[in-house]
C-alpha positions in Angstrom: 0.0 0.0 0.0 0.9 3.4 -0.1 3.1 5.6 -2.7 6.6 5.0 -3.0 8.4 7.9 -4.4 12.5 7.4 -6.4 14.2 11.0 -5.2 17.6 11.1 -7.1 19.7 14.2 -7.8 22.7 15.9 -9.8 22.1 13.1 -12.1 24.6 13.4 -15.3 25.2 10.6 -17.9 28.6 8.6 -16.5 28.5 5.2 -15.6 27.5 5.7 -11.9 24.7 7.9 -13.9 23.7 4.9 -15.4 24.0 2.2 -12.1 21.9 4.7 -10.2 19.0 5.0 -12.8 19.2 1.5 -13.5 18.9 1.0 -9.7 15.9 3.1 -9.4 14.4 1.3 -12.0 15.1 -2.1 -11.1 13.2 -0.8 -7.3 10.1 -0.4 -9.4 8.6 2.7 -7.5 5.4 4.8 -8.4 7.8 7.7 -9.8 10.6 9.3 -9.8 11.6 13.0 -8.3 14.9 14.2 -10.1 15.6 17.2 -8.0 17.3 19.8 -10.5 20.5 19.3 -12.3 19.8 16.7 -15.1 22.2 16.3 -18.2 25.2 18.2 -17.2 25.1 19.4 -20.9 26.0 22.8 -19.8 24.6 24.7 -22.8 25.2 21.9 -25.3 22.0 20.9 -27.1 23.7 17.7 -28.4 24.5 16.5 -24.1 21.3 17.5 -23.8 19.7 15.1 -26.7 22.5 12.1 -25.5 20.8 12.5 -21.9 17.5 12.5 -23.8 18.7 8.7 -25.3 20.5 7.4 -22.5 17.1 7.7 -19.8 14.8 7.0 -22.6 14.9 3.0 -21.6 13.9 4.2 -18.4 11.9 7.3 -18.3 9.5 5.6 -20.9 8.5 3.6 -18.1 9.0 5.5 -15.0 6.9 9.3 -14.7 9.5 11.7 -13.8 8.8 14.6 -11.6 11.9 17.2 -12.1 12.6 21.0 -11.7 15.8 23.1 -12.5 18.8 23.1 -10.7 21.9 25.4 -11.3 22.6 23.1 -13.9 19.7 23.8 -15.8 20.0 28.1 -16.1 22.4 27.5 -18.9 22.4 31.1 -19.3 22.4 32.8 -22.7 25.5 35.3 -22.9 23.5 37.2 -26.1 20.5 38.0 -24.7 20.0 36.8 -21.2 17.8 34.4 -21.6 18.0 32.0 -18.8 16.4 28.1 -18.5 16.0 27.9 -22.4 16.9 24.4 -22.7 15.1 23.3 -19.7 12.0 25.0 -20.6 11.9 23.8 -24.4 12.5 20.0 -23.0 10.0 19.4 -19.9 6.8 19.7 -18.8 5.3 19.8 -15.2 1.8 20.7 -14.1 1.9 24.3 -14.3 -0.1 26.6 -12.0 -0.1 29.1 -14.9 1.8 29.4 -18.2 5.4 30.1 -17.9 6.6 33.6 -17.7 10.1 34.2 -19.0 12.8 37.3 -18.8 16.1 38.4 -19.5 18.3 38.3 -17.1 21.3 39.2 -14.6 23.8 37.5 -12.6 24.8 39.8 -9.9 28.4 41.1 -8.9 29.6 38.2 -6.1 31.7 40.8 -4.7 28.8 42.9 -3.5 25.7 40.0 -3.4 27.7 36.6 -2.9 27.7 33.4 -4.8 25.2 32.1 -6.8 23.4 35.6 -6.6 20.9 36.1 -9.3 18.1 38.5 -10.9 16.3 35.5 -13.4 12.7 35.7 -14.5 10.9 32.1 -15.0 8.1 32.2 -13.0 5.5 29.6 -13.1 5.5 27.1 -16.3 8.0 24.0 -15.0 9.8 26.3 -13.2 7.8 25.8 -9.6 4.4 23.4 -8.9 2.5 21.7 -7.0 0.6 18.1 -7.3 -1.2 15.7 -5.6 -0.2 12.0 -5.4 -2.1 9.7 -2.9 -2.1 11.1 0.8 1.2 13.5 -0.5 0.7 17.1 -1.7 4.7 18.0 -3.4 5.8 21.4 -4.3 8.8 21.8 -6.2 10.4 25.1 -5.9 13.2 26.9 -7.7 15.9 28.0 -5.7 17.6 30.5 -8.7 14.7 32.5 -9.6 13.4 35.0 -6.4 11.9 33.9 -3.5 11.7 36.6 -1.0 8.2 37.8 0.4 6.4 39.8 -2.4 8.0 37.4 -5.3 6.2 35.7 -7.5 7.7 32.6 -6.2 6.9 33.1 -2.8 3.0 34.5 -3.2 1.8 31.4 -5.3 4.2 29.1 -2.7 2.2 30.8 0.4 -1.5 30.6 -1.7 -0.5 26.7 -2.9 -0.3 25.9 0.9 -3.0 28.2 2.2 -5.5 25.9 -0.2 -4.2 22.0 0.7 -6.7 20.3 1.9 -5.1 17.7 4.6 -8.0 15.7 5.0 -6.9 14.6 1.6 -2.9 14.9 1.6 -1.7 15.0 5.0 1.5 14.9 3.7 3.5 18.0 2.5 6.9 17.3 1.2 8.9 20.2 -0.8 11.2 20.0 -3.2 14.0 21.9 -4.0 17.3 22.3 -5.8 19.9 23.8 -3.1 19.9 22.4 0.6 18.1 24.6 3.1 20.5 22.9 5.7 23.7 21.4 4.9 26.5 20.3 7.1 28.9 19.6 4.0 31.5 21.9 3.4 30.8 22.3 0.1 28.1 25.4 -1.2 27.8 26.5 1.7 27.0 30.4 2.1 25.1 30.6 -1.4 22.8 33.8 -1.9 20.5 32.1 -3.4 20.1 29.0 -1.1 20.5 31.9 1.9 17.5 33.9 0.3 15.3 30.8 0.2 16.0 29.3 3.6 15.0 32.8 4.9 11.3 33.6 3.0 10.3 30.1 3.4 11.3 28.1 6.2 8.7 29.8 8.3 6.2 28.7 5.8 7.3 25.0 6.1 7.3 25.5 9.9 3.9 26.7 10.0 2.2 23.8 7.4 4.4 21.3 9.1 6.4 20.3 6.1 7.9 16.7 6.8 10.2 16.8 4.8 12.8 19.4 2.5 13.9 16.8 -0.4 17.2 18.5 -2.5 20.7 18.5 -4.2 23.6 20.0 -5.2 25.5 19.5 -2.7 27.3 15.9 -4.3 26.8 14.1 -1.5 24.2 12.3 1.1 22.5 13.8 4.1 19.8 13.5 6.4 18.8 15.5 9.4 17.0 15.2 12.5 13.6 17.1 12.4 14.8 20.9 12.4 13.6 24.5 12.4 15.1 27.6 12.6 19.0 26.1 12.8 17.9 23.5 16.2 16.9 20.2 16.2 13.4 20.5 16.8 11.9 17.0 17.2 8.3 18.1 17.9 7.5 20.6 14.5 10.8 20.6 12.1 11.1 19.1 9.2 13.6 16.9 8.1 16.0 18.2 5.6 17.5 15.5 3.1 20.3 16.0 0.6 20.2 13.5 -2.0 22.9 15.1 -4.9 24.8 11.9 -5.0 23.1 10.6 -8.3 26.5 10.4 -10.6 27.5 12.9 -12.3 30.9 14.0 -13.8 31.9 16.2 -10.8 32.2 13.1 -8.4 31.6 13.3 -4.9 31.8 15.5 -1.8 32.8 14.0 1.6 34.5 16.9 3.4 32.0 18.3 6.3 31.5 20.2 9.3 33.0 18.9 12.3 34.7 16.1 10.3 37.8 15.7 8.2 37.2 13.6 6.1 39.0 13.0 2.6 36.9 14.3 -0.5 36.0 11.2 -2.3 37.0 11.4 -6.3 34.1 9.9 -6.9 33.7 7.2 -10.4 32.3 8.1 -13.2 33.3 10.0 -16.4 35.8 12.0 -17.2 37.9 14.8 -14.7 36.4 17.0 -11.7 34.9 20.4 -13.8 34.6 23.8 -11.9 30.7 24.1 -10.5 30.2 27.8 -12.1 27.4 27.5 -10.7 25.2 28.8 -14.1 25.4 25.7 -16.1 27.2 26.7 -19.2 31.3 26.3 -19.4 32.9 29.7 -19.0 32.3 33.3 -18.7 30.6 32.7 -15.3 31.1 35.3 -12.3 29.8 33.4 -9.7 32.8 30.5 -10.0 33.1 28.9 -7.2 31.2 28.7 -4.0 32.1 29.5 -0.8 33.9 26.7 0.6 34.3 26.5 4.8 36.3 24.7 7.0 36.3 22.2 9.3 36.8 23.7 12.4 33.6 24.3 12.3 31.5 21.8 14.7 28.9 19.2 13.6 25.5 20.7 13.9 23.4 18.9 16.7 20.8 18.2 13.9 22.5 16.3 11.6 21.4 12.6 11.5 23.4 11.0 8.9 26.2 12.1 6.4 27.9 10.3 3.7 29.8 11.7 0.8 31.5 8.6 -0.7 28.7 6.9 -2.4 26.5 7.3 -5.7 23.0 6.5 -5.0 19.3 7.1 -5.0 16.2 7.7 -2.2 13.7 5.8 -1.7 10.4 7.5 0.3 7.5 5.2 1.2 4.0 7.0 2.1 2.5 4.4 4.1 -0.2 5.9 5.5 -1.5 9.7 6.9 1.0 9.2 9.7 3.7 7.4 8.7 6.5 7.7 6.3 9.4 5.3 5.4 13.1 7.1 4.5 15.7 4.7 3.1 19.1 5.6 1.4 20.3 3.4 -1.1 24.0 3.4 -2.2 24.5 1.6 -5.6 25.1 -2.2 -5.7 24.2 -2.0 -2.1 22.3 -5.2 -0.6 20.2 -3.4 1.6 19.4 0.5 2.6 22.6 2.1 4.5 20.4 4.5 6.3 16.7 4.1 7.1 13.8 6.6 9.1 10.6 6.6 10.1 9.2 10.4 9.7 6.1 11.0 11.8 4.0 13.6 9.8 4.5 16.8 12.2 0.8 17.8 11.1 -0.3 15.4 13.6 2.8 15.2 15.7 1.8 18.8 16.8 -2.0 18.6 17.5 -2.9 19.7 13.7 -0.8 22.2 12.4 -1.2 25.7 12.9 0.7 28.0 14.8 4.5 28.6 13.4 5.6 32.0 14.6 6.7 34.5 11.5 10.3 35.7 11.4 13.1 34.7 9.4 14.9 31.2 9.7 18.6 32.0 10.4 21.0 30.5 11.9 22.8 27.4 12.1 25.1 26.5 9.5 22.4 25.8 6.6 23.6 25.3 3.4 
């Protein structure tokens, strides 16, 4: 019974591209969630169409769910336009049609990494849908998300008018981790900006669960809210960018030392320039921390030294089944049980305003 729900990210086309899809496949779920950076084409219509053949085996099978990731901006240096690939290639069930823009990436120096002025509102960009007791909302961390963005308005009005009687469930989607103890993207205007218009909103609804990638590695927290463990109304925060792409792997974190993984796959490590194109990118480079730093009291479980895949079982209203999957794995290397905070905290309601800072979030 129940829906059972693939959640892969930072996908590619290597050979640990491949295992991973193949491993989703092979798990037979309901569908799959690919949570923003698909191809790794980077501008190049002809990656794009080779990632187009290589997931058709699969994909014509399997409904995929997906949304852009940094990957996917693929900005155009000519006229601005941002998402053109992206847009031309998927389909989601829009709220409205998609409404596009030229435009800017902003000067690092002044705004940070990864800061950018991009109109795609609407379209495949961000949506909602219902499957069984589960309302999802993907979101788009690159385009603005601050109170009085489009973004944020129709997120605020798509939760205002669930109906949990029917979906219990809310679980969000996104592209950057609101809460990351990796090393790696940490400090990212963008990701910053999101985490700090929205996390009151997924306090409030009692999101269970903040499903994302990017970072190339896997991570699971406790229940969290505004940078504490908060085991009675947070939501659990999962990273899941350890699907196989070219880049390889990230196990360096906070309060650990650990040795950064090379990773399989194909071909050498590539710059993250964080647009999705090769070259001519301001924003190279994300802020990368140290160490010394201490492990955050609500991480749960960390691993950067695997390729694999999520796997997220709605059993029931109550009750939802977590399990991390590295490829060729036996059996699930991690595993939770996520009581739905809805009912966890007499019904929802409540959630004080404010913004969510604090704590190390990625």
């Amino acid at each position: 019974g129940g829906v059972r729900i693939a959640v892969v990210g930072d996908l590619g086309q290597t050979r640990d591209s491949v295992a991973t899809i193949s491993e989703v496949a092979a798990s037979a779920p309901d569908f799959m969630v690919l949570v923003g950076d698909l191809s790794y084409a980077d501008g190049n219509g002809t990656r794009w169409d080779r990632w187009g053949r290589l997931m058709d085996p699969w994909l014509s099978e399997l409904p995929l769910v997906t949304f852009p990731g940094n990957h996917e901006i693929e900005m155009d240096a000519a006229t601005g336009e941002t998402f053109k690939h992206f847009r031309s290639r998927f389909r989601a069930p829009e709220s409205e049609p998609e409404v596009t823009g030229p435009g800017t990436v902003l000067d690092p120096d002044v705004h940070g990494d990864y800061a950018f002025d991009f109109t795609y509102e609407y379209g495949a960009s961000y949506f909602s849908l219902d499957v069984g007791a589960a309302h999802l909302v993907c979101l788009n961390t690159y385009v603005r998300s601050k109170p009085g963005s489009a973004q944020f308005e129709w997120f605020a009005s798509d939760l205002a008018q669930m109906d949990r009687q029917k979906t219990p469930w809310l679980l969000v989607f996104a592209h950057a981790p609101l809460y990351s103890s990796n090393q790696a993207h940490q400090a990212e205007a963008a990701t910053l900006a999101m985490r700090q218009a929205i996390e009151p909103l997924l306090h409030r609804y009692r999101a269970a669960a903040f499903l994302s990638g990017h970072v190339h590695a896997y991570e699971r927290t406790h229940p969290a809210y505004e940078g504490r463990r908060d085991d009675e109304a947070g939501t659990v925060y999962v990273t899941i960018g350890d699907g196989g792409n070219r880049e390889g792997l990230k196990d360096k974190w906070l309060g650990g030392d650990e040795d950064d993984d090379e990773g399989g796959g194909g071909g050498g490590r590539e710059p993250d320039t964080g647009l999705g194109f090769d070259g001519g990118a301001s924003a190279a480079g994300s802020a990368e921390v140290t160490a010394a730093e201490k492990t955050p009291d609500w991480v749960a479980f960390r691993d950067g030294a695997h390729f694999g895949r999520g796997d997220l079982l709605v059993s029931n209203a109550t009750h939802l089944r977590w399990q991390w999957w590295p490829n060729s794995a036996l059996e699930a290397q991690d595993e939770t049980w996520i009581v739905n905070p809805y009912f966890r905290a007499g019904g929802g309601g409540g959630g004080s305003e404010g913004d969510g800072g604090g704590g190390g979030g990625g």
